[in-house]
C-alpha positions in Angstrom: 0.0 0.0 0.0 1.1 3.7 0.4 3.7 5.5 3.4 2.5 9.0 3.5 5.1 10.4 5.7 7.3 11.4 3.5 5.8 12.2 0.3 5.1 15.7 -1.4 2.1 17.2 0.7 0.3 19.3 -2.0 0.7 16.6 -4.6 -0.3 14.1 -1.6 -3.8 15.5 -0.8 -4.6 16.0 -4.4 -4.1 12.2 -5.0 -5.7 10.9 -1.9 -8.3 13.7 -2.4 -9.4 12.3 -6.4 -9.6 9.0 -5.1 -12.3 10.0 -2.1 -14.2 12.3 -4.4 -14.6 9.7 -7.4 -16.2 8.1 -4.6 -18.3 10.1 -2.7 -19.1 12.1 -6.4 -20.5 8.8 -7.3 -22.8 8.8 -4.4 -23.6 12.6 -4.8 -24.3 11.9 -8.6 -26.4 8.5 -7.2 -28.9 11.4 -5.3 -29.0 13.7 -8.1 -30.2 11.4 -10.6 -32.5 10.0 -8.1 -34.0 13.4 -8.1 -34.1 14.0 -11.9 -35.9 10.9 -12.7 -38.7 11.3 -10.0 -39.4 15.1 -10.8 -39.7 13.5 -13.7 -42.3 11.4 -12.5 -44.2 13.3 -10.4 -43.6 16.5 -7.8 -45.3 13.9 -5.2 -42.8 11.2 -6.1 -40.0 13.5 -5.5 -41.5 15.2 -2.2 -42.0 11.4 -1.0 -38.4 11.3 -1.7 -36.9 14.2 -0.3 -39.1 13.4 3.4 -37.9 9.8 3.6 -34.4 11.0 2.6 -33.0 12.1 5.9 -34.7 8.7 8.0 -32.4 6.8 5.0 -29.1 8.8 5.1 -28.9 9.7 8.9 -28.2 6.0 9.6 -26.4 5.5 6.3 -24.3 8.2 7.8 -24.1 7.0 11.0 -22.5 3.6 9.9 -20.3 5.8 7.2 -18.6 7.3 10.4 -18.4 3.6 12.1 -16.6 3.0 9.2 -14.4 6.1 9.0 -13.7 5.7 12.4 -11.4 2.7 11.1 -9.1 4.9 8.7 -7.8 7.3 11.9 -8.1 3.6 14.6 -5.6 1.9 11.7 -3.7 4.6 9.7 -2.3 5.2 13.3 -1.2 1.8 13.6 0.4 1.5 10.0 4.1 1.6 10.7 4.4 -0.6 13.4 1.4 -3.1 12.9 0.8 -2.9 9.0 1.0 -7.0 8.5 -1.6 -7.1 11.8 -4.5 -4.4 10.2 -6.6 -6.8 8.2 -6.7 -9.2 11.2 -7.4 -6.1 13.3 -9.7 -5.3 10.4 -11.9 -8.0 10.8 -12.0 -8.3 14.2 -14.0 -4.9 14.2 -16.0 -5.8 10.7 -17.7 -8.9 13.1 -18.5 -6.8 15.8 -20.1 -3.9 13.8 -21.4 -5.6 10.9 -23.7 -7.7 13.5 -24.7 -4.1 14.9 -25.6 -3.3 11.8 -28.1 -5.8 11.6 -29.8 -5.9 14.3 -30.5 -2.1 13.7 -31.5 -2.5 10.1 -34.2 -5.3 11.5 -35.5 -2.7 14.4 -35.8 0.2 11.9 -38.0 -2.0 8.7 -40.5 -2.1 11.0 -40.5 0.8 13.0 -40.3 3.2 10.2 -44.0 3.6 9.7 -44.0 4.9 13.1 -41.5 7.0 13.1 -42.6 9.1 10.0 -45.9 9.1 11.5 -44.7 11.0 14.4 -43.1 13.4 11.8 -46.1 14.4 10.5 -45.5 13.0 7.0 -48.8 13.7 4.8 -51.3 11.1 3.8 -50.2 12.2 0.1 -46.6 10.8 0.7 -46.6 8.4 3.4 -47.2 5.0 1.9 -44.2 6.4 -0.6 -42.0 7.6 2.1 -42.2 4.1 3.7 -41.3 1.6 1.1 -38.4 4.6 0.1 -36.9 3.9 3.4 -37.7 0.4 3.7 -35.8 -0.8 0.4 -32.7 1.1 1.5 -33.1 -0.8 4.9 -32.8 -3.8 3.7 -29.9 -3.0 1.3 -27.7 -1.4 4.1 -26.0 -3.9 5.6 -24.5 -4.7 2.4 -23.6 -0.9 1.8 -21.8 -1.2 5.4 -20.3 -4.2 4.6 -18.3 -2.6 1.8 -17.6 0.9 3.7 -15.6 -1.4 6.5 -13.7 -2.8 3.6 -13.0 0.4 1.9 -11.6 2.1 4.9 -9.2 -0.7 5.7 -7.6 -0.4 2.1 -8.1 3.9 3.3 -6.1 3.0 6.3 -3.4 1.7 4.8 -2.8 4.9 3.0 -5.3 3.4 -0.6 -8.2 5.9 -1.6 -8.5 4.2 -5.1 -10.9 1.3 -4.6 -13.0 3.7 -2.0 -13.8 5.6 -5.5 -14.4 2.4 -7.7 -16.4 0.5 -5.4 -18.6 3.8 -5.1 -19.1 4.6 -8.9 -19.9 0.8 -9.5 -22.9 1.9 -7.2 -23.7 5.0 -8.6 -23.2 3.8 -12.1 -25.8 0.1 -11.9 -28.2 2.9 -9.9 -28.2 5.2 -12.5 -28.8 2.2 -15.3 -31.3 0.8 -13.1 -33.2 3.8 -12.0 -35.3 4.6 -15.0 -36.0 0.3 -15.2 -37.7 0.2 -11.8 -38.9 4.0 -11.7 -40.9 4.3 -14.9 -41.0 0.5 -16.5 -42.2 -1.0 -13.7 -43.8 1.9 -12.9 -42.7 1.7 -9.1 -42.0 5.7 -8.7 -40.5 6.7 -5.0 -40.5 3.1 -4.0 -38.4 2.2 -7.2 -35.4 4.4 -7.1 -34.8 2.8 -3.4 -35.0 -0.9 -5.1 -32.2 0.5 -8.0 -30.2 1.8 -5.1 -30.7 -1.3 -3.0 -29.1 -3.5 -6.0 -26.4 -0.9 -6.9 -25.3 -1.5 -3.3 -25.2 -5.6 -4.2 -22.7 -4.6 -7.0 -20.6 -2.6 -5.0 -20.3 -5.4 -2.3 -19.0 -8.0 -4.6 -16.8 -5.9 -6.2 -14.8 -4.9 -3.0 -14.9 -8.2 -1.6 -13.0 -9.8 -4.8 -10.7 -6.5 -4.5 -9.7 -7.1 -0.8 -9.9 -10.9 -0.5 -9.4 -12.4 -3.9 -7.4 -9.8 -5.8 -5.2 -8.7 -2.9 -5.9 -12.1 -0.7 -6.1 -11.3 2.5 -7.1 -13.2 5.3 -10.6 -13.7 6.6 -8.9 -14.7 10.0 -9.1 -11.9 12.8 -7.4 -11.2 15.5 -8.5 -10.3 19.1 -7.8 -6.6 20.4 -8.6 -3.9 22.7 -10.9 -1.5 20.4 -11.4 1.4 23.3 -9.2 3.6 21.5 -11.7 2.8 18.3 -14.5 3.3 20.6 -14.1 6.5 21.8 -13.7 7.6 18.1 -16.9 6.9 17.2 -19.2 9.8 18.7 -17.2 12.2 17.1 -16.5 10.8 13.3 -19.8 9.6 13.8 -21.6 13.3 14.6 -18.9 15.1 12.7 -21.0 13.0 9.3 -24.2 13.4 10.7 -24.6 17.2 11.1 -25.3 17.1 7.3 -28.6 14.7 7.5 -29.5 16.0 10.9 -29.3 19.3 9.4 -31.6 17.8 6.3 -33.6 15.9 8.6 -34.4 19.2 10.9 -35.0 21.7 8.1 -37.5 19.1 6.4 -40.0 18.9 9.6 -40.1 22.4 9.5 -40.9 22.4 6.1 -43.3 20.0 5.7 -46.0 22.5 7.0 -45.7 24.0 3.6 -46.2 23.1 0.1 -45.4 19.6 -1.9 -44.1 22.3 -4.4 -41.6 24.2 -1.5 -40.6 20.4 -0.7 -39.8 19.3 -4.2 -37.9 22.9 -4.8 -36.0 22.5 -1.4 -34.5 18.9 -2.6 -33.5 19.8 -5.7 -31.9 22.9 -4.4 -30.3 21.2 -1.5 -28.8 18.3 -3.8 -27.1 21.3 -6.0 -25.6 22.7 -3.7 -24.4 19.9 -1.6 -21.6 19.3 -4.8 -19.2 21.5 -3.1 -19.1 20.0 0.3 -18.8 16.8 -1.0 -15.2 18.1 -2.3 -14.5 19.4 1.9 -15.8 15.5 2.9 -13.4 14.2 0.4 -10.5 16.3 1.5 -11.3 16.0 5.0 -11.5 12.1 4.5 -7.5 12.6 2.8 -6.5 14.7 5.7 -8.2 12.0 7.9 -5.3 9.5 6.1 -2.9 11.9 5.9 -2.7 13.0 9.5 -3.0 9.1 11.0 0.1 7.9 9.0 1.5 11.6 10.1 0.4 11.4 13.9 3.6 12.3 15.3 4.9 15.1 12.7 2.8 18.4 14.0 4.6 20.3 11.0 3.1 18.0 7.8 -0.1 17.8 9.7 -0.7 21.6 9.3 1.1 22.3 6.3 -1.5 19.7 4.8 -4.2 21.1 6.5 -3.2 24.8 5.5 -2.8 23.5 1.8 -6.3 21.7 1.9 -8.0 25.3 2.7 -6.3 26.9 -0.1 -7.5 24.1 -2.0 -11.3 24.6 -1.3 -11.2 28.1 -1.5 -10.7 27.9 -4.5 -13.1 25.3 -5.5 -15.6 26.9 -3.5 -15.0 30.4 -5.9 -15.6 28.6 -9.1 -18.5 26.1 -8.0 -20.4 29.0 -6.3 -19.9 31.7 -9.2 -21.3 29.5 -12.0 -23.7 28.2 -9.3 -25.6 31.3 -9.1 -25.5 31.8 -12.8 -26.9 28.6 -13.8 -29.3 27.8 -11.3 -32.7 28.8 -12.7 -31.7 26.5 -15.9 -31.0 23.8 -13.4 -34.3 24.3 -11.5 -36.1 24.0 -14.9 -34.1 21.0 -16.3 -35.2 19.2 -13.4 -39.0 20.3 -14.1 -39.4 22.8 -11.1 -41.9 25.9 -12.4 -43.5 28.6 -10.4 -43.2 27.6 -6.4 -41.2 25.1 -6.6 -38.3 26.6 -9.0 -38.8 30.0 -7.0 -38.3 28.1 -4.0 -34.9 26.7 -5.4 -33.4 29.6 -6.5 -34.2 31.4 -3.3 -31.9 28.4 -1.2 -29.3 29.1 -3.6 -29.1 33.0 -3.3 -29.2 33.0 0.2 -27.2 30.2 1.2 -24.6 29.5 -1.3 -22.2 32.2 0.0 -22.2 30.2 3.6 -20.9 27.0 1.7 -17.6 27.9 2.1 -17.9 28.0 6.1 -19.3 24.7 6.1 -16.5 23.6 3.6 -13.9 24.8 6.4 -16.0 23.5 9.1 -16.0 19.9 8.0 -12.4 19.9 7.1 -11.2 21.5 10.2 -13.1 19.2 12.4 -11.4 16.0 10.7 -8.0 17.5 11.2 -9.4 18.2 15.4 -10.2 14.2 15.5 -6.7 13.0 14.2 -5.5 15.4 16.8 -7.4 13.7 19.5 -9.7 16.2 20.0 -12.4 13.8 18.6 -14.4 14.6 22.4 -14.4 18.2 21.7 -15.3 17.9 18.2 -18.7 15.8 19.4 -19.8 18.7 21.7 -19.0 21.5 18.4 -21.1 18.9 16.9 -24.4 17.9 19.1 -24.3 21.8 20.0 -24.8 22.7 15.8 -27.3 20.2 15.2 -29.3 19.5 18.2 -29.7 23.6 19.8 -28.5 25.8 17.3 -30.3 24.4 14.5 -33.9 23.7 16.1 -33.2 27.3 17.5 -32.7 29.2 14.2 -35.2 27.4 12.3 -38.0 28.5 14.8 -37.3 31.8 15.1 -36.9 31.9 11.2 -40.2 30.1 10.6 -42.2 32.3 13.3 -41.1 35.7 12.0 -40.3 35.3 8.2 -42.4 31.8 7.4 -40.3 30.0 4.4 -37.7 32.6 3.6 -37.2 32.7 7.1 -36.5 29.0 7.3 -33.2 29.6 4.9 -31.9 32.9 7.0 -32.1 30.4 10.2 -30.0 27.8 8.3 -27.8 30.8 7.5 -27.2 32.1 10.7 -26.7 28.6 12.2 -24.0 27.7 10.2 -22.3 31.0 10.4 -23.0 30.8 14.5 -21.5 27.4 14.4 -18.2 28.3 12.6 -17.7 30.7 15.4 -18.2 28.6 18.0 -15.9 25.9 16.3 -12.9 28.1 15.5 -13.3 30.2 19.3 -13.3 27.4 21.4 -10.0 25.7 19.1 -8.2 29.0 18.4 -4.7 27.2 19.6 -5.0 24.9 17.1 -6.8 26.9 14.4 -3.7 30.1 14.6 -0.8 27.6 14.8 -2.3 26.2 11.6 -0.9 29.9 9.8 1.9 30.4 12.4 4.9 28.1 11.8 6.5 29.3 15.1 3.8 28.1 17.4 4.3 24.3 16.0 6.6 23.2 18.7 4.5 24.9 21.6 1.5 23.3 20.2 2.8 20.2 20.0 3.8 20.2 23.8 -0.3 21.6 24.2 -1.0 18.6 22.7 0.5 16.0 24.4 
């Protein structure tokens, strides 16, 4: 596999970083198409859709971080264990694969339930369930091949996290339109494509990590604590974007279908860009494990990655906001519904860049072992602030308001974030404060 400790740090993250984003692109692409061909289909398709979405990807999420939590446990391990990590590997795969389960089984048949007590319409529910309960079932498989990607990840190998993830997107994107409009299965058949894109992915990372590479199925007992406490934080740190999602769509399903449907497409557009800061926060992730004593490469890599978004964040934005009533229309959106759309992007597209920074920084904060800090940064954005902003938007400015409180919670949320870390955050510009930092540190 790959040493990262001494390699060229720009060229470094810009490799690990294309591997992660062919990857998590694939996914993001997965969602987008998802959305074109159920506008397609019908606004109540796609507002079915867009509901269920966050009861789907908040645990999807949740077991994404389980699974990331592996790159930092065993990228820190690398130089003196790297013949020991796919028995250390497996050992964890058991353990949380079973979880995985067990959870998948609770959730088929509690989902009804639990968009009931969300107030999902009569119009959408029947949709919303099967949506969620296809992906359910489907999962385990999906975690199955995250735990395999991120041992490859750990061992400093990005490239099969992007193949095994555009395998997925591309049979879902073959298979969408099949089950969608053939079978004439709407909502409930763009969660069936997804659910067999998934089955794909699974073999294919299976033959890469045990046939192609042949390594063992054998695992080796070990103490995980370390592993364990990494969890709440990777684990929130990838959540704050459904929770966020999940949030924002109660309070907007007291409005229109059409302010749903316009929200979701808008929402997917715009979620391009931090898909970039996930996968350059997943290379710092890699970078900063195999790194975990060198202070210096750690913030020269983290100081590059920022550069590096900036700049991405300039272009995306700029042709963004030029673009974005063409986009509405190409994915059928007219009068509420693409008004709706382009309102989310004008007001919140010039806060993409904090949450760019935000989710980068707080990756580079759990390598550092700062992952209990990052949690509380974390639960405080999603679970007060959010809520907090929302309702005061909604009560005094009714849907507009609702994208202002989004707004001003990310914008509150950066602040809290880079006050409460300012140490770390300075020395990252301040070459001279390495060494005292260091000593902070440990």
């Amino acid at each position: 596999m790959r040493d990262l400790t001494e390699t060229k740090i720009p060229l470094t993250i810009r490799q690990l970083t294309y591997g992660n984003f062919v990857g998590l692109f694939s996914i993001y692409l997965l969602g987008l198409v998802d959305t074109f061909f159920l506008s397609l289909k019908s606004e109540v398709d796609l507002a079915a859709s867009v509901f269920a979405n966050p009861f789907v990807f908040i645990i999807l999420t949740l077991f994404s971080g389980i699974a990331g939590a592996k790159v930092i446990f065993l990228s820190k391990m690398y130089k003196k264990n790297k013949n020991n990590l796919i028995y250390y590997s497996n050992y964890i795969n058991k353990i949380m694969f079973s979880i995985c389960l067990i959870t998948m089984i609770i959730l088929y048949f509690s989902i009804p339930t639990l968009l009931d007590l969300s107030g999902v319409s009569l119009e959408l529910r029947e949709k919303a369930i099967w949506y969620s309960k296809w992906h359910y079932i489907g999962m385990p498989l999906c975690f199955a091949s995250m735990l395999m990607v991120n041992f490859l990840r750990g061992k400093g190998n990005s490239k099969y996290a992007g193949h095994t993830m555009f395998i997925s997107a591309f049979f879902n994107i073959i298979l969408d339109p099949i089950f969608i409009f053939y079978f004439n299965l709407g909502t409930e058949g763009a969660a069936i494509a997804t659910m067999f894109s998934w089955v794909f992915s699974f073999i294919y990372i299976y033959y890469i990590v045990y046939i192609k590479y042949n390594y063992t199925f054998k695992a080796k007992k070990l103490d995980i604590s370390k592993y364990i406490k990494l969890l709440p934080a990777i684990t929130m740190n990838q959540l704050v974007t459904p929770l966020t999602t999940l949030i924002t769509v109660l309070f907007i399903n007291q409005y229109s279908t059409e302010f749903m449907a316009g929200y979701g497409v808008a929402f997917r557009l715009e979620k391009f860009i931090i898909i970039f800061a996930f996968a350059i926060g997943t290379s710092i992730i890699m970078f900063s494990g195999q790194n975990v004593n060198n202070l210096k490469r750690k913030n020269e890599a983290l100081l590059y990655s920022f550069k590096l978004i900036s700049g991405l964040f300039f272009i995306f934005v700029t042709l963004l906001n030029i673009f974005v009533e063409d986009l509405g229309m190409l994915f059928k959106l007219e009068g509420e519904s693409l008004n709706t759309a382009v309102l989310f992007i004008r007001i919140l597209s010039g806060a993409l860049i904090i949450q760019c920074i935000y989710s980068i920084y707080s990756s580079y904060l759990t390598v550092m072992d700062k992952h209990n800090f990052v949690f509380y940064i974390n639960f405080i954005k999603g679970v007060v602030l959010l809520p907090i902003c929302l309702f005061l938007g909604d009560y005094y400015y009714q849907e507009i308001g609702l994208f202002f409180g989004l707004l001003i919670h990310y914008i509150l949320s950066f602040i809290i974030l880079i006050t409460f870390s300012n140490k770390y955050f300075l020395a990252i510009f301040n070459k001279n404060n390495y060494n005292h930092l260091n000593s902070v540190g440990n």
